[in-house]
C-alpha positions in Angstrom: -123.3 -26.8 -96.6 -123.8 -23.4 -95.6 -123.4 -22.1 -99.4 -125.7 -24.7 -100.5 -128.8 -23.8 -98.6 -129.3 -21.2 -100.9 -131.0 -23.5 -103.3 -134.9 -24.4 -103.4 -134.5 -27.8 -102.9 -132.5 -27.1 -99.4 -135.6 -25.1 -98.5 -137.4 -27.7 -99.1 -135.5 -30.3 -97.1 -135.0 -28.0 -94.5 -139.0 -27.5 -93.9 -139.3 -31.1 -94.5 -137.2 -32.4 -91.4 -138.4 -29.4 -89.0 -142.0 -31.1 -89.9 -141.1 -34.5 -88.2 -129.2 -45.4 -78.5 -125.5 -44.6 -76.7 -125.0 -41.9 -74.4 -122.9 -39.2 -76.1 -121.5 -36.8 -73.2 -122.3 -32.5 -74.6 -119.1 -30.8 -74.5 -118.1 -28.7 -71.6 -120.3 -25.4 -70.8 -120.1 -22.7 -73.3 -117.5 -20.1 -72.1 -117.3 -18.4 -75.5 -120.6 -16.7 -74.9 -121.1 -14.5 -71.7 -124.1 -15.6 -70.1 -126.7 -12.7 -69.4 -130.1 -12.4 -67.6 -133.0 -14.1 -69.9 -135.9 -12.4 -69.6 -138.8 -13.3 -67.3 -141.4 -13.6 -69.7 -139.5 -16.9 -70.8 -140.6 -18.6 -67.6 -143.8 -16.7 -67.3 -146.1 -19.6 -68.8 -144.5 -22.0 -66.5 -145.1 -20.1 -63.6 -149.2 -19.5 -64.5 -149.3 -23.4 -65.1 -148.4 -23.7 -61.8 -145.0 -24.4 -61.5 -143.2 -28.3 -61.7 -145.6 -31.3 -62.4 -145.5 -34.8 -63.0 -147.2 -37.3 -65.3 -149.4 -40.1 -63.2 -147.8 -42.6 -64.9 -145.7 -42.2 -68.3 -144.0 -45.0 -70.9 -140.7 -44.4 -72.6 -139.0 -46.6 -75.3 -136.9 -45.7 -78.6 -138.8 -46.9 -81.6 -136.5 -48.5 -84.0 -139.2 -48.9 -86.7 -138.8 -45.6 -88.5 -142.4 -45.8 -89.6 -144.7 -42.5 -89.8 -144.9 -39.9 -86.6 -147.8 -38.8 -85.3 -148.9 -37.5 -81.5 -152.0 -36.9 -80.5 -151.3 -33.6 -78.7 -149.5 -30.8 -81.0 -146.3 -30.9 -79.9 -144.7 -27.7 -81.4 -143.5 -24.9 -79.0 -145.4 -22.1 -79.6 -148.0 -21.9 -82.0 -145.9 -22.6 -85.3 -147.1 -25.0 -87.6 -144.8 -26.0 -90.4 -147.5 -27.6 -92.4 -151.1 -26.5 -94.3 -153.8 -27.0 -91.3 -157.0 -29.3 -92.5 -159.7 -30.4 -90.5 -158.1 -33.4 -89.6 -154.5 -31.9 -88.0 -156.4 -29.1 -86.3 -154.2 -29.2 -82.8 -155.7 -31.4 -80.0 -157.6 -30.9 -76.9 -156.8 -30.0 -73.6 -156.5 -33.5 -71.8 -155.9 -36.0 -69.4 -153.5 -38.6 -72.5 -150.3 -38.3 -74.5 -149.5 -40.4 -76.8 -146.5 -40.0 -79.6 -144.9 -42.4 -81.4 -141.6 -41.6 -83.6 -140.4 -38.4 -82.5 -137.2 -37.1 -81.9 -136.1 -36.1 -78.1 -135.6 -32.6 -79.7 -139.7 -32.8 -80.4 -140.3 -33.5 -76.7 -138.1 -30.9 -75.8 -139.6 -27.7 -78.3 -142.9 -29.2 -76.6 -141.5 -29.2 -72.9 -139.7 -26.3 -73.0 -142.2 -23.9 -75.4 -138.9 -23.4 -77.8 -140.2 -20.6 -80.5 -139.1 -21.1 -84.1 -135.8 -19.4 -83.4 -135.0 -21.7 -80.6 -135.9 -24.8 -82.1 -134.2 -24.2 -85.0 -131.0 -23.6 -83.0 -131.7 -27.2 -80.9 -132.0 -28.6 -84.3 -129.1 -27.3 -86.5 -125.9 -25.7 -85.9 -126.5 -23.1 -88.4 -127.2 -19.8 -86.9 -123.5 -17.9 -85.9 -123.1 -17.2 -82.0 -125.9 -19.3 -81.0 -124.4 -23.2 -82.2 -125.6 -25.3 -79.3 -124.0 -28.7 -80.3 -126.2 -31.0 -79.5 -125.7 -34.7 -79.8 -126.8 -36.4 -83.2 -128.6 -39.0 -81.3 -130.6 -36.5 -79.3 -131.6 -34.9 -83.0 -132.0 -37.9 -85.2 -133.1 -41.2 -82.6 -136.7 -41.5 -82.3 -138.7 -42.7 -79.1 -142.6 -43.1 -78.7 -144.1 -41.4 -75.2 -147.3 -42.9 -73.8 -148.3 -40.8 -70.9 -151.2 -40.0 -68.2 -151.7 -36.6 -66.8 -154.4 -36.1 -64.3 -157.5 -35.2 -65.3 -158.6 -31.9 -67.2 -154.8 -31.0 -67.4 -153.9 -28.1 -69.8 -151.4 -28.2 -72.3 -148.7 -25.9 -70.5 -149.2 -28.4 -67.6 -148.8 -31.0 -69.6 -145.5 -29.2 -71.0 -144.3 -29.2 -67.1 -145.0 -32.8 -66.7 -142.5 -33.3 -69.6 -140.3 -31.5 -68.4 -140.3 -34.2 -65.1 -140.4 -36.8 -67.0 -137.0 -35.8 -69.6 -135.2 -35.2 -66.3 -136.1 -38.5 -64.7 -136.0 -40.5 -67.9 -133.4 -38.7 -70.2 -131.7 -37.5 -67.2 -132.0 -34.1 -68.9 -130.5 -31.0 -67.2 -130.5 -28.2 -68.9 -130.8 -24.6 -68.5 -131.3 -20.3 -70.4 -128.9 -18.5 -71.8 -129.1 -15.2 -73.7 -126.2 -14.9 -76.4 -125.4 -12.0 -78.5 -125.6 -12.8 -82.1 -125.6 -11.9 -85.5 -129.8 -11.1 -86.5 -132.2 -9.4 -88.0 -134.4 -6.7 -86.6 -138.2 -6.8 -87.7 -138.6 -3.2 -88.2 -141.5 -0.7 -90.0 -140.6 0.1 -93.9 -142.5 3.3 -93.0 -142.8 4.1 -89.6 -146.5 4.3 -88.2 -147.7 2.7 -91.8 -148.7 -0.8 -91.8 -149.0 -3.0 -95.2 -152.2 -4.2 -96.0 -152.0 -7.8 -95.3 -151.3 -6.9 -91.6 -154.0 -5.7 -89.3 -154.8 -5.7 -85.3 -156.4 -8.9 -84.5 -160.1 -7.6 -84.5 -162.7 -7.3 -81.2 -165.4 -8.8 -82.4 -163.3 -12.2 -83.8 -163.4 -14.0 -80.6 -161.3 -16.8 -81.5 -164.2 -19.8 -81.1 -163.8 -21.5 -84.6 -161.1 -22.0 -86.8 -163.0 -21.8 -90.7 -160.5 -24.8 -91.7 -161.6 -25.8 -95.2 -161.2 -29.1 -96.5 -158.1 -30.6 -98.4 -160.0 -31.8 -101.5 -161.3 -27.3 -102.0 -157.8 -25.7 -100.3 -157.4 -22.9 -102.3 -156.1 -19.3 -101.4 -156.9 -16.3 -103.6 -155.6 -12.7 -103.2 -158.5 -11.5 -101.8 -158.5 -13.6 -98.7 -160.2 -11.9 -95.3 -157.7 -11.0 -92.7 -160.3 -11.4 -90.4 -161.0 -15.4 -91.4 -157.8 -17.0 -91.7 -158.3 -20.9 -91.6 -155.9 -21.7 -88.6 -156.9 -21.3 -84.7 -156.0 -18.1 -82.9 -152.7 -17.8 -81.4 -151.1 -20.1 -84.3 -148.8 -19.4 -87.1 -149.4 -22.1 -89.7 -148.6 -22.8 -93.5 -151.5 -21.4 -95.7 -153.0 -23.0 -99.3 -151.0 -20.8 -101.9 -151.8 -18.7 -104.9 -149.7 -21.2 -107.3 -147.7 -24.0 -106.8 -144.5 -22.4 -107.2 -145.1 -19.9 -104.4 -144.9 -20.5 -100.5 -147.5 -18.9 -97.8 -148.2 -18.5 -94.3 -150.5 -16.4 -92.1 -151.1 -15.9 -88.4 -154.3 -15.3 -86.5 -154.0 -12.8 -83.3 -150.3 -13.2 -82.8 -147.8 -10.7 -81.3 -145.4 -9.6 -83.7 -142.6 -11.0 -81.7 -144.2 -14.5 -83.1 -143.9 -13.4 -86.4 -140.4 -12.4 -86.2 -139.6 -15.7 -84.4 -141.2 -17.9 -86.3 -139.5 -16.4 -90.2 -136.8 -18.5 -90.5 -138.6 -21.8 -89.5 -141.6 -20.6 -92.1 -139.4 -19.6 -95.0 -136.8 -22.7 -94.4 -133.6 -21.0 -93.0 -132.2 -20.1 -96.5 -134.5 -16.8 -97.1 -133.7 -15.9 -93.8 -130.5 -17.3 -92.4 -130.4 -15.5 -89.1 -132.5 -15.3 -85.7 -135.3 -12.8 -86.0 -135.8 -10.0 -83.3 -139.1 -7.8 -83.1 -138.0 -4.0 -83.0 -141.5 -3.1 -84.6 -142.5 -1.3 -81.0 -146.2 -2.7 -81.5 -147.7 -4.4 -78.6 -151.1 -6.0 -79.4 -152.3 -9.1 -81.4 -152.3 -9.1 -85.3 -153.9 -11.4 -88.5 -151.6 -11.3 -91.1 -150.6 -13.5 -93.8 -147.8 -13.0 -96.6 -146.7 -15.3 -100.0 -143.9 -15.0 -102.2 -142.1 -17.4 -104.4 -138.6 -18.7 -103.5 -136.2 -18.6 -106.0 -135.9 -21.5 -108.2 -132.2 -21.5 -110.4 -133.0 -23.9 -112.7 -132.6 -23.3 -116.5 -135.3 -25.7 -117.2 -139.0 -25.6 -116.5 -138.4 -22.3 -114.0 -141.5 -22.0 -112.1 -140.2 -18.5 -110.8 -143.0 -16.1 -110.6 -141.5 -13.2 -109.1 -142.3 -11.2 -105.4 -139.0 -12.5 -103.6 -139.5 -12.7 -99.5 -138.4 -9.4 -98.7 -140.3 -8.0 -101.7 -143.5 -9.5 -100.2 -142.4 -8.3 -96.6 -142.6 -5.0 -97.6 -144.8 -4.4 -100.2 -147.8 -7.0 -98.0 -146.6 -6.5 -94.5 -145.0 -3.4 -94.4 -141.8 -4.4 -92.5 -138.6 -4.8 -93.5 -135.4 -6.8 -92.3 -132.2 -4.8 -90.8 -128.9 -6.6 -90.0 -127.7 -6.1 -86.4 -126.3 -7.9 -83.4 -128.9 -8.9 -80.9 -129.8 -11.0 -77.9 -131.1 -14.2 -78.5 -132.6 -16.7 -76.0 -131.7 -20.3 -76.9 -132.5 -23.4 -74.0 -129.0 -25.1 -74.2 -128.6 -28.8 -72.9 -126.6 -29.6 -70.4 -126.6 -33.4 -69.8 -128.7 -35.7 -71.3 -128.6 -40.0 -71.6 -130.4 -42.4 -73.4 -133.5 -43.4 -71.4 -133.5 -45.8 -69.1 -136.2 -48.9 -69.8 -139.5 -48.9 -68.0 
């Protein structure tokens, strides 16, 4: 399969499924992989959210109907958006209800646990070397609808910890951090000290209070698009309206660069970027960027190849570059999980 994700069309499916019962015991611990320290700024969220939580009253049961998902609380990890952001998909509220229907345990878990694009993708597929996690097909593929009750005026991260309570007590979900060394890619300057023009330092006066979404019916996306006015929210990485059909987009509004580097593989589909990313830019700080480039299409027929590959459009819009090294990577691995039990 590996050679075969290459192709446009994997991209495409690949995007597609990140977008969306018998218990199956995980194989023994890792001992390939020595564990090391994970970093503390892993946990640090958890700990300013105020530590473990619990739903007031939650609803768990596997949905067998394989009709359309939908949640109303965004339910990615952190900030990445696989999608092009209207009006109407704009992420929800801080609040006191969750209620999903038709989502993978994986989903609840990349919401619970904050997974980042690298993470999730390692949950999701076995497809990065050195960090194959092996998790159950059930865990990735069954889908179960959550109705839950936080108390009032909860926050998202403390609605995250409640989720985590609630996967222990009804998935019986242990799990735990493990930094692996692996094979990645180091998110470097093309010219040190030189950024590329599409990249710039989230500005002051842009104080985050509206996100200029426009409407589905008038998406469009020209070259000349403001840095400053990028139609997501701040603190998100989202799919953008692109130049031509053929081509592929996304932007992020007052991000760290460690997001971006995170979040390329889920963004570009795995097969333009087939390893974890690692930021070794050295920038600290919030950025706006946003970057397009047109994947390559093999077909004889019809080729709807414009030109500007990914790492053409890295450089020349971002000014970065990608650099093959081995690297630590955080991944959350599982290590227990059942079917849930009914309410």
């Amino acid at each position: 399969m590996r050679k075969n994700l290459g192709s446009r069309c994997a991209q495409r499916f690949i995007l597609a499924v990140i977008s969306a019962a018998t218990l199956i015991p995980l194989p023994a611990k890792h001992t390939l992989h020595a564990q090391e320290p994970v970093s503390d700024s892993v946990r640090d969220w958890e700990k300013a959210a105020g530590g473990k939580q619990q739903f007031d009253a939650a609803s768990v049961r596997e949905d067998k109907a394989s009709g359309p998902s939908r949640s109303n609380v965004d339910l990615s990890g952190g900030g990445n958006a696989y999608w092009v952001i209207s009006k109407n998909e704009l992420p929800g509220p801080d609040g006191s209800l969750l209620s999903a229907k038709n989502q993978t345990l994986v989903r609840y878990i990349v919401f619970a646990y904050r997974l980042n694009g690298v993470q999730e993708l390692a949950l999701r597929f076995d497809y990065f070397r050195g960090v194959e996690l092996h998790v159950p097909d059930w865990v990735r593929h069954d889908q179960f609808d959550i109705e839950a009750r936080a108390p009032a005026n909860a926050t998202k991260n403390q609605m995250r910890l409640m989720m985590q309570s609630l996967l222990a007590d009804r998935f019986k979900l242990v799990v735990h951090w493990e930094t692996r060394q692996a094979p990645v890619f180091a998110l470097v300057e093309d010219k040190p000290g030189q950024l590329g023009p599409q990249l710039e330092p989230h500005p002051a006066s842009d104080d985050c209070a509206n996100a200029t979404v426009p409407d589905q019916a008038s998406q469009t996306a020209g070259s000349g698009q403001q840095l400053g006015a990028l139609p997501i929210p701040c603190g998100m990485i989202a799919h953008l309206p692109p130049s031509a059909t053929s081509a592929h987009r996304f932007g992020g509004r007052d991000v760290p660069l460690a997001m971006l580097a995170e979040s390329m593989p889920t963004q570009t589909g795995m097969a333009t970027v087939p390893r974890p990313v690692i930021d070794r830019t050295g920038r600290s700080g919030e950025y706006n960027f946003w970057m397009e480039w047109t994947p390559e299409d093999t077909s004889e027929v019809n080729n709807g190849e414009t030109g500007g590959t990914f790492r053409e459009a890295l450089k020349n819009q971002l000014g970065l570059k990608l650099q093959p090294q081995n690297g630590p990577v955080e991944v959350l691995v599982i290590d227990h999980v059942e079917q849930p039990s009914p309410n």
